[in-house]
N, C-alpha and C positions, 0 to 999 in steps of 0.2 A: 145634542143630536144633530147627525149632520146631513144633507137634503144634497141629492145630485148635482139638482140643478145650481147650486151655489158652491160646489167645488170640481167640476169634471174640467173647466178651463182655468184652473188657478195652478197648472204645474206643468212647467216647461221641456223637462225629459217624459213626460209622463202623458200617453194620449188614451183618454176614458171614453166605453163606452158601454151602453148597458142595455141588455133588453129587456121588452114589457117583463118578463118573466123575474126577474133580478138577477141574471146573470152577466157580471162586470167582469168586461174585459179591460185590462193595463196594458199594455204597451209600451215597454219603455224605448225611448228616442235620442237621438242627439241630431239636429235638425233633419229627420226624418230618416237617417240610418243609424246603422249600430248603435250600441248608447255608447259614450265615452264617460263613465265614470271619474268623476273629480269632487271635492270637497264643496262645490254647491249644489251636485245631483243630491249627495253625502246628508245636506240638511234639507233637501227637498223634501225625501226621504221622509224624515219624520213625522211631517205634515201629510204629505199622500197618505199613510196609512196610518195613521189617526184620522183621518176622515173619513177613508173607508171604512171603517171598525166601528166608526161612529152614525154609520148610514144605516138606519134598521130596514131598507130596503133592498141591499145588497145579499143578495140569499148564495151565491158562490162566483167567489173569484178568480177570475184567470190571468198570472201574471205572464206576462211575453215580448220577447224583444222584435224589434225592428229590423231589415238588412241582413248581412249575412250572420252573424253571431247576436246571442241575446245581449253582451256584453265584450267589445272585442278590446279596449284598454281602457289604464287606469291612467290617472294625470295627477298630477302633484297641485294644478293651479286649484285655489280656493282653500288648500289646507295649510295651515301652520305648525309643520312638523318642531320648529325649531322653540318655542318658545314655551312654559309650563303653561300657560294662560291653552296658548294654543292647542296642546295635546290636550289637555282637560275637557276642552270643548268636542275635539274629537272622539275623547272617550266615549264623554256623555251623551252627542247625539247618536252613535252605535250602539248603546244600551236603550236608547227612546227607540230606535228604526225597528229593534229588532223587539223589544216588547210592544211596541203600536203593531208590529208582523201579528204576533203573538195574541195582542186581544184582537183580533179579528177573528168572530166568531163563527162561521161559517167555513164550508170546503174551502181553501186556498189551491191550486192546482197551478204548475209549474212548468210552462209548454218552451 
């Protein structure tokens, strides 16, 4: 079970905040505009939301970007397109990101 106050500052693209109520807001960032998507937000990722999902105080989520797009590009730094080892890692943390999405059991709402 996982507690706010021990994961809202432990992710770098990702700025949490939540009211008395349980309504968490996400933010995602790249230092404080748009996020720029790369294979370390990629395994951020998984962990942000397994946390959340794992917060029984989080009653509905709001995921939302920073700057002018929620998401304005992708980067290649941090992934290993080239090697099997590498792709396999990316498989797998896109099947964790998107089933930790997944067991989050509350409203998710997509601004």
């Amino acid at each position: 079970m996982s507690r706010f106050e021990n994961y809202r500052h432990s992710f770098n693209n990702a700025r949490l905040t939540r009211s008395p109520t349980g309504v968490l807001e996400v933010m995602f960032h790249t230092d404080g505009g748009s996020l720029l998507f790369n294979g370390h937000t990629h395994e951020e990722f998984v962990e942000l939301f397994h946390q959340i999902g794992s917060d029984p105080d989080n009653r509905v989520v709001i995921l939302t970007g920073a700057g002018e797009a929620f998401m304005e590009n992708i980067s290649p730094e941090g992934f290993d397109f080239f090697t099997p080892r590498g792709y396999d890692k990316i498989f797998r943390e896109g099947k964790k990101v998107l089933m930790n999405l997944l067991d989050i059991e509350v409203p998710v709402v997509v601004l």
